[in-house]
N, C-alpha and C positions, 0 to 999 in steps of 0.2 A: 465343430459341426453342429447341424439342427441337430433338435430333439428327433425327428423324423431318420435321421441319418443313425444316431449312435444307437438305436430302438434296433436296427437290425442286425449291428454288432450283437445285442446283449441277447440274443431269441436261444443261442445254445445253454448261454450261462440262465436263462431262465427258463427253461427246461429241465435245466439239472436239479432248481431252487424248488420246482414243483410238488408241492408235498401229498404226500399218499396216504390222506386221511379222508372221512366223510366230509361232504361239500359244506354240512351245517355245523362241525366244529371250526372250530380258531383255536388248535391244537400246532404247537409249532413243528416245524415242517421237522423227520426225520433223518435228515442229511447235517446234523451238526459239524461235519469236516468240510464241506463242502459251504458252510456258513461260516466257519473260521476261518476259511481262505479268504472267501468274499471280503472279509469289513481287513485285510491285513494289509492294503495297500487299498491309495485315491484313487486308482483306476478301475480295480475293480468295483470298488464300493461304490465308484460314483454308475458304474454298470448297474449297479444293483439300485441304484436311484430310476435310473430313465428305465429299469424293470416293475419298478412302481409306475411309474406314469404310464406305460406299456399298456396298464386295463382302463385309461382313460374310454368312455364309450366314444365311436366312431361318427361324430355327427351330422357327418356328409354322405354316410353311408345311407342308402336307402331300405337296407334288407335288418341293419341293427337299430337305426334310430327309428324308435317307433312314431317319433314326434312327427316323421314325416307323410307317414303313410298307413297309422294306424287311427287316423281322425278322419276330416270329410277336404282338406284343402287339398289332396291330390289324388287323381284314382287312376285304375291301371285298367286295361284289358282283361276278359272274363279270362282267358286262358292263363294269366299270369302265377307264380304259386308265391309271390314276396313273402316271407314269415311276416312282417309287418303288418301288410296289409289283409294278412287273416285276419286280424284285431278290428279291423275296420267292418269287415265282414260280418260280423259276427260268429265266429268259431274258435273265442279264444277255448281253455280247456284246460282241466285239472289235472289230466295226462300228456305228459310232457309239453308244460306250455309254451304256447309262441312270444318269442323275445324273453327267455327266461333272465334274468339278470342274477338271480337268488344262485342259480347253480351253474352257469354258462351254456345255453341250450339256442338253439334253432334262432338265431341270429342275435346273439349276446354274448360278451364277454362274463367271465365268473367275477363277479366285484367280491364275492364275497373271498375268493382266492386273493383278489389285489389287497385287499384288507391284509391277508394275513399277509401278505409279503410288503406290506408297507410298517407290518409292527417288526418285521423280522429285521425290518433295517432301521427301527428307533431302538430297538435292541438291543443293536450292536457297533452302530455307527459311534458310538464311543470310544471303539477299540481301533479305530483307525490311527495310524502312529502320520503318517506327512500327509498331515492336512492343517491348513489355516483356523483360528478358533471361527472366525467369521464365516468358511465356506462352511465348516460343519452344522453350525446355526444355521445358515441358512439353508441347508440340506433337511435339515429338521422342520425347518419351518415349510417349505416344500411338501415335504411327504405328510407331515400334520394337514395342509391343505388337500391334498388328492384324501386322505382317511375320510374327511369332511364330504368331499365330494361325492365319493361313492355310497359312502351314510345315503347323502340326501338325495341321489340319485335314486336309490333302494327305496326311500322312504314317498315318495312321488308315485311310486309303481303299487307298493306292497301298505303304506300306511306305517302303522308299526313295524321295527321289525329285529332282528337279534340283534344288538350293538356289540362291536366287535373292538371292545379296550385296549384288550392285551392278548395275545397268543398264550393258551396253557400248557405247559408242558407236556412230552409226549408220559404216556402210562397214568394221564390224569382219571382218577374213576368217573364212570358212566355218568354217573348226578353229576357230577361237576360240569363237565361238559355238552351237557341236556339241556341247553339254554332256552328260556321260554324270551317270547318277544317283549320289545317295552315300552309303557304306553307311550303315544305319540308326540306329545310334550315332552318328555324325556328325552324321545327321538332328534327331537329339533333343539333343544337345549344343549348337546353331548355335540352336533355339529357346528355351533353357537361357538360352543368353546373352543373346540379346534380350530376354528377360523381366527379367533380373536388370538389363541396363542401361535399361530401363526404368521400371524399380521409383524409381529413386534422382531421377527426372524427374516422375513422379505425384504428385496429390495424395495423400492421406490416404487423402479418402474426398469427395461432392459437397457444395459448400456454399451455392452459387445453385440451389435444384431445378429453379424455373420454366424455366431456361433450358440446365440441363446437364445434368438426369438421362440415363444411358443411356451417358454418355462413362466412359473408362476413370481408372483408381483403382488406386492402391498394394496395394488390398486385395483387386481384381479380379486384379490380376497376378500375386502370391502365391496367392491361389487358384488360378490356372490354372497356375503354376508348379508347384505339388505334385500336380496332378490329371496333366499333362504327365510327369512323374516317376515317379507308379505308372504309368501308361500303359508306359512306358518298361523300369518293373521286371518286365511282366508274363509271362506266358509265350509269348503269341504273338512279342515283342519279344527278351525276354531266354533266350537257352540254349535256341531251336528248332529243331530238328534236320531239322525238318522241308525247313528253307530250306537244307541241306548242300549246295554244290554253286551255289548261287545268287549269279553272279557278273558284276561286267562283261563288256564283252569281251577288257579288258586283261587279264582275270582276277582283278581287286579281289573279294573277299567281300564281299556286301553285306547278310550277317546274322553278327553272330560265335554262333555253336552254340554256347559252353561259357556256362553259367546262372552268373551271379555274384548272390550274394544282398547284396554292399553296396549294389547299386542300391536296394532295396526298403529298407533303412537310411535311405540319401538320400532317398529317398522319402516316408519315414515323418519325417524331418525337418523335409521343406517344409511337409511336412502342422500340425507343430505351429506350426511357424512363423506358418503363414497362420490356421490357426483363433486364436494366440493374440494375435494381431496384428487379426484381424478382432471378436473378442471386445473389445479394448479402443476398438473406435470402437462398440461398444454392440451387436452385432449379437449375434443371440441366436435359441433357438427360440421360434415361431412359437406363441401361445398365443389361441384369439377369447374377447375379454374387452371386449366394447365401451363406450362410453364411455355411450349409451341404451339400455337393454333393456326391449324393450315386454313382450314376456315373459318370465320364470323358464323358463329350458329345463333341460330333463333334462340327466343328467353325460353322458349316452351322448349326444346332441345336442350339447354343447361339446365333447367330444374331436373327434368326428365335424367339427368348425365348423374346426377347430385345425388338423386334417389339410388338409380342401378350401380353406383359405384358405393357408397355406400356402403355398399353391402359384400359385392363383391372384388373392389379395389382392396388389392392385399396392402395390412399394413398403416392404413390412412388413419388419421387421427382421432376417427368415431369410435376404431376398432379398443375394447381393451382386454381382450381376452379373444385370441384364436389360436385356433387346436391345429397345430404342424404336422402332426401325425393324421388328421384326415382331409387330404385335399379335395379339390370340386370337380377333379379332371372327368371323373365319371356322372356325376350331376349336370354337368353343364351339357354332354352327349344326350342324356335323359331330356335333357327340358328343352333341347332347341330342334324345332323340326325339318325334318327329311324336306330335303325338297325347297329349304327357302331362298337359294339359289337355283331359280329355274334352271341353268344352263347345267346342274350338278347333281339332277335328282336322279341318279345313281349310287349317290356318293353314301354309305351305311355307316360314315364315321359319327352322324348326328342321327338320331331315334325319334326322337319328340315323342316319346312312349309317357311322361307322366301328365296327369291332365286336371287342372284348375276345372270343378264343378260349376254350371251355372249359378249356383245360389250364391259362390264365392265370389265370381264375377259382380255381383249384383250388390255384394258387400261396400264397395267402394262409393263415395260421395260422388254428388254431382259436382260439376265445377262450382258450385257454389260451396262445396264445403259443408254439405249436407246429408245425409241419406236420403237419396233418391225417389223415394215413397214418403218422404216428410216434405221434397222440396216443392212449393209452390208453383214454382215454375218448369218445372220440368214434367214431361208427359209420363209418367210410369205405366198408366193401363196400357198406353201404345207402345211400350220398349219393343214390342217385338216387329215392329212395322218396319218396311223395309222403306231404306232411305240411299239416296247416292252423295257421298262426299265432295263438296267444291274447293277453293283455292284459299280459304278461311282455315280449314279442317286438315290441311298438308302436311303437316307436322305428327301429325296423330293417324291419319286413314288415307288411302292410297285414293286418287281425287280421282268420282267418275267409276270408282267399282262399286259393285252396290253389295249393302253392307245394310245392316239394321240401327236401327235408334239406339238401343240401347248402350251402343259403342259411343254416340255422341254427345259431349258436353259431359264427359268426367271429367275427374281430378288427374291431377298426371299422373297420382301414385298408377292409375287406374294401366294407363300408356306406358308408365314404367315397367311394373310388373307382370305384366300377360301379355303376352300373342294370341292372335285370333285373327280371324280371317277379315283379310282387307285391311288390319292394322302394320301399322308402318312399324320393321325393327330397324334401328338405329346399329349401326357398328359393322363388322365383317368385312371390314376392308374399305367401305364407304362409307365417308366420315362428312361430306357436303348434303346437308341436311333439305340444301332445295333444289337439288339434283333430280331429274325425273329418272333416275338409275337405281333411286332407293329402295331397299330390300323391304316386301314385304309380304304377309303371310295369305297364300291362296289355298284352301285348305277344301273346297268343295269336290267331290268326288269327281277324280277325274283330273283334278287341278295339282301343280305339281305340290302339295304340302299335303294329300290326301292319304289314305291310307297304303302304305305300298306294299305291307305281306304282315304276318297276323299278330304281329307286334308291334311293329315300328311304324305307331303311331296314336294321335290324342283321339282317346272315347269320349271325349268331350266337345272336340274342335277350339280347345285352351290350350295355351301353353303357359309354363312358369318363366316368363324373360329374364324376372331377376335373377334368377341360375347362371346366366350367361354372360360373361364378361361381354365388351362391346368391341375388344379387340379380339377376341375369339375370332377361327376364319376357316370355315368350311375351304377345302381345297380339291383338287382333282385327284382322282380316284375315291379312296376313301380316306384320308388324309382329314383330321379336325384341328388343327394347330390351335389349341387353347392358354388363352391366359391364366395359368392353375394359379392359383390362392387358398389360403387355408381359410376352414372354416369359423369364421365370428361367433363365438357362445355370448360373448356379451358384446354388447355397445354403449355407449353413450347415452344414444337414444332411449334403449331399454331404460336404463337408471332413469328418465326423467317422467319416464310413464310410469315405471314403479312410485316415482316418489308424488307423483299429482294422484295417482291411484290408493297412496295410504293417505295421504291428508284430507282428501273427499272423506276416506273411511271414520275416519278419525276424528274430525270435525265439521266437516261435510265442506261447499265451494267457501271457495277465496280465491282470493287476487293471488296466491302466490299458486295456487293451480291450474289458475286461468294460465300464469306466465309459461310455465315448462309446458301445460299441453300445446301453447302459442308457438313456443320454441320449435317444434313439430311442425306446425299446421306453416310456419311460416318460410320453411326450409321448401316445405310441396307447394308454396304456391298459391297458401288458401289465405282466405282472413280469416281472423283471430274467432274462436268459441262465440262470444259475445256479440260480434254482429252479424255472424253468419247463420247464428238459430236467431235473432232479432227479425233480421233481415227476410230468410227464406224458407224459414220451417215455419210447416201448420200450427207446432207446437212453440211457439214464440219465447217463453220463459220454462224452456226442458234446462237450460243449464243453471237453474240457480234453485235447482232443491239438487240433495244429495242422490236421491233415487235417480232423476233424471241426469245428472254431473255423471252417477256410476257407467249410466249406458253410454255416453257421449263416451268416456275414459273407456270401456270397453272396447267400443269400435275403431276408437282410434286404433287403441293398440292393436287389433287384431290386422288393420288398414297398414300401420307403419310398419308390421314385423311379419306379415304375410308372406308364407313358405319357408320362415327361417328355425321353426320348429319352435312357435311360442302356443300357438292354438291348441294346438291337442291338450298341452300341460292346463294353460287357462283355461278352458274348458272345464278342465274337470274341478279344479282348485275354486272358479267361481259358481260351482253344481249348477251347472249350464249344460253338461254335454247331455245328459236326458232329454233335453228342449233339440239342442244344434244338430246331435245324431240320432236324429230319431225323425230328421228329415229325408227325403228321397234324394235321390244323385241323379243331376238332369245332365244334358248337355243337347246339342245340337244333332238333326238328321246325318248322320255321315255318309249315307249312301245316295245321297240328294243330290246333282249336279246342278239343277237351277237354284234362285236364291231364295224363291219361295216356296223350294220343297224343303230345302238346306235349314231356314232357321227357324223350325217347329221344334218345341221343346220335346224333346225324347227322355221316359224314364231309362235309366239304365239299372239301379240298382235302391233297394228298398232299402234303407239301413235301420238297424234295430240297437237299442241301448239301452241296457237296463243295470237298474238301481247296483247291481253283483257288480259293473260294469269298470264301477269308479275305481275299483284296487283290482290287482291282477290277483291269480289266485296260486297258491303253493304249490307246487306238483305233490302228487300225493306220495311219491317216494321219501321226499322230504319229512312229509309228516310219520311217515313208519322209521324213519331212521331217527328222529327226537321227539319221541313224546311227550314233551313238554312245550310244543309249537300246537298250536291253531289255526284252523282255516279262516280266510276271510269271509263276512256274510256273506250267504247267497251261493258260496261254492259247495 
């Protein structure tokens, strides 16, 4: 059975495993009989594995993962309380913070709990008597990998922070167990190695589906080894100045200031590593090319197909790491709206409650493969002018609604990813692409995608498409028959932006970064870096300095991995989110019925971010239970 399935076998037996000490020791749990049962038989023990994987954080959730909704790519309704998107807000807090990860608080699992029951099962998993030498290794190498994880997950959020080795015995004295944090290279070094001696324990790659997808992989672990690495190279991490001063109490530094650009080297290494390693077990980008096609669809229809499966096609060969334990059933309710089934706006199984920002919409390239205020030919002062779509434009905007410029002449990520009013969604049962039946979003007050009661629906007049499988299918009553999939942590994709994004750092443009961010641009449709700034940007030779190379690699990435929970992180890793959240959240008139009260940019929400911003901060419980911990700056 999945990892998702035996996860709700093990919920009694890890309960019983819970140990009854303070959240900030790694003191092994006090149930030693109840741990000698566990490791005395494969079945149990192997319970006591998928109890480790159990604190994997929930990526598809919107109330845990902060990446979704504690940055500026999706907002919610003033009345909303999401823990997350407090963060977004500005109300994160030293009293009981929102998304605590450190202790398991207000929409977080306790990692530092999974820590300790991932050492309680390297422990012991030796005393296992009918097991294979090979499952046991790789059982090791497994739970080595999730240790890794939640390290760096921790370390993302908090900076520095307690590294959790080995569990101490219970009746350990107070100093011993009074761990202070360590600095942040040490942090990433200690995740470094866990990966690395886990690598050598992993399969390949899964070779039982039915019963293993979802477990970790050789190719998973090199993936997140290299991702861990820029992470590491970046500027919030490496040579910030910002943290001068930022020290134990013994006085340890716990950020070294001076910038070493070998890291981004090492970086740009694992990166080839993993993609060249992941390329030889077949993985590849992502292209819809089905095996039945009831209809001949347009070229602008199969790129558009390529992009939104991608991402949400379970399973496809871009994918090499998705989390089985958090599905999209409830994301894809979130992101597809009320109402885009005129004949169904009844129907409360679809929300369209999260909402892509104007500024976000505004992110995406022109069809030229541009940003759209660089692109010469494209009108930017007039995006907001209202314009009516013809029989060119059919594929993209519903022909003859009127609809604004600014919808007109993107890239398809553009048409892949968002709905909004008067664009065309592809899927839900209609799959003839030049059918005048085609679904698409009418979202003007009054219209059926409009607001219909004080939730369900976009404060924006955005929606996140790529959420939504294309066979998803709004039904009668309230019925949303979804195509569920688990969620993607890594791609393909990602590895080859990571690895064009360290060798810019490293040694600034070349031809072999021009090649992988092309690999990208040429999947959506666009030409290649080289002629598409030649060709249509003000700025003609932006991609051949490193400064200029950096921001092109920026937006890409933020363009190809938009709503998949890369931005918030990037953000902060490239000390950007001061500049990106510390812009306003606009969207469209929603109480507007005509199309020229409808598309006046509306403030909704001021957002504030400041420098305290970039690490979360400790609950102060925390800090009275180990005095030998510190706050983060600014808290």
């Amino acid at each position: 059975m999945k990892i998702k399935n035996i996860l709700r076998l093990s919920i009694i037996f890890m309960l019983a495993l819970s140990p009854a000490c303070n959240d900030f020791l790694n003191v092994t749990p006090d149930n030693i009989a109840t741990i000698d049962y566990a490791f005395r038989m494969r079945s149990t023990a192997e319970r006591f594995l998928f109890t480790c994987y159990s604190y994997m954080p929930s990526h598809a959730s919107l109330n845990e993962n902060p990446a979704l909704l504690a940055g500026d790519e999706l907002w919610l309704v003033a009345s909303n309380t999401n823990n997350a998107w407090q963060i977004a807000r500005g109300n994160q807090r030293i009293v009981n913070p929102y998304v605590n990860s450190w202790q398991g608080s207000l929409g977080s699992k306790d990692l530092y709990q999974g820590l300790r029951e991932c050492n309680v099962f390297l422990e012991n998993v030796h005393l296992v008597p009918d097991i294979i030498e090979y499952e046991r290794e790789r059982w090791i190498g497994e739970v080595k990998f999730l240790k890794a994880y939640y390290h760096y997950y921790l370390i993302r959020m908090y900076g520095p922070i307690v590294l959790i080795k080995e569990n101490l015995p219970v009746g350990a004295p107070a100093e011993q167990v009074r761990i202070p944090r360590s600095p942040v290279d040490e942090c990433f070094d200690y995740v470094v190695q866990l990966l690395e001696e886990a690598e050598a324990a992993l399969p390949d790659k899964i070779d039982f589906e039915v019963s293993e997808l979802g477990r970790i992989t050789k190719a998973i672990a090199l993936s997140l080894k290299a991702k861990v690495l820029v992470t590491a190279a970046s500027p919030l991490f490496n040579g910030n100045s910002d943290y001068t001063g930022f020290t134990n109490k013994d006085g340890t530094p716990l950020f070294n200031t001076t910038f070493d650009v070998e890291k981004w080297q090492k970086a740009a290494d694992a990166c080839k590593e993993a993609i060249e390693f992941c390329e030889s077990l077949g993985h590849r980008l992502y292209e819809y090319n089905p095996e039945f096609v009831q209809y001949n669809l347009s070229d602008t229809t199969l790129i558009q197909m390529s992009i939104r499966n991608a991402f949400n096609e379970k399973w496809n060969p871009e994918v090499i790491w998705a989390n089985t334990n958090s599905m999209s059933a409830g994301i894809q309710a979130n992101a597809t709206p009320r109402g885009l089934d005129p004949a169904l706006t009844a129907n409360t199984g679809a929300q369209g409650n999260i909402a892509p920002p104007l500024k976000i919409a505004e992110l995406f390239y022109s069809d030229n493969g541009v940003p759209i205020d660089e692109d010469i030919t494209w009108d930017y002062n007039n995006r907001f002018r209202l314009k009516i779509p013809g029989y060119d434009h059919r594929f993209n905007l519903k022909q003859g609604y009127t609809t604004v410029q600014l919808h007109f002449d993107r890239e398809n990520r553009y048409y892949a990813s968002l709905g909004f009013d008067g664009g065309i969604w592809y899927g839900q049962g209609r799959y003839n692409d030049e059918n005048s039946d085609i679904l698409f979003v009418s979202s003007k007050a009054g219209q059926p995608a409009a607001a219909i009661n004080m939730n369900s629906y976009s404060t924006t007049g955005f929606f996140p498409k790529k959420y939504t499988h294309f066979q998803s299918v709004i039904g009668s009553g309230n019925t949303f028959t979804r195509e569920n999939y688990p969620w993607p942590v890594l791609k393909l994709n990602e590895l080859y932006l990571l690895y064009a994004e360290a060798l810019n750092e490293a040694d600034g443009p070349s031809e072999e970064v021009y090649f992988y961010l092309n690999k990208i641009r040429r999947r959506a449709g666009l030409q290649d870096v080289e002629a598409a700034w030649s060709t249509y940007s003000i700025n003609p030779d932006k991609y051949k300095s490193q400064t200029g190379l950096r921001e092109i690699i920026q937006r890409e990435r933020t363009i190809e991995l938009i709503f998949e929970g890369k931005r918030f992180w990037d953000l902060r890793r490239w000390k950007l989110a001061t500049t990106e959240l510390n812009k306003p959240i606009t969207g469209w008139d929603l109480d507007q019925s005509s199309a020229e009260g409808y598309y006046r940019e509306r403030l909704i929400f001021n957002q504030t971010f400041r420098l305290k911003d970039y690490l979360w901060p400790l609950n102060e419980n925390t800090l009275l239970a180990n005095p030998a911990l510190v706050q983060n700056p600014g808290w």
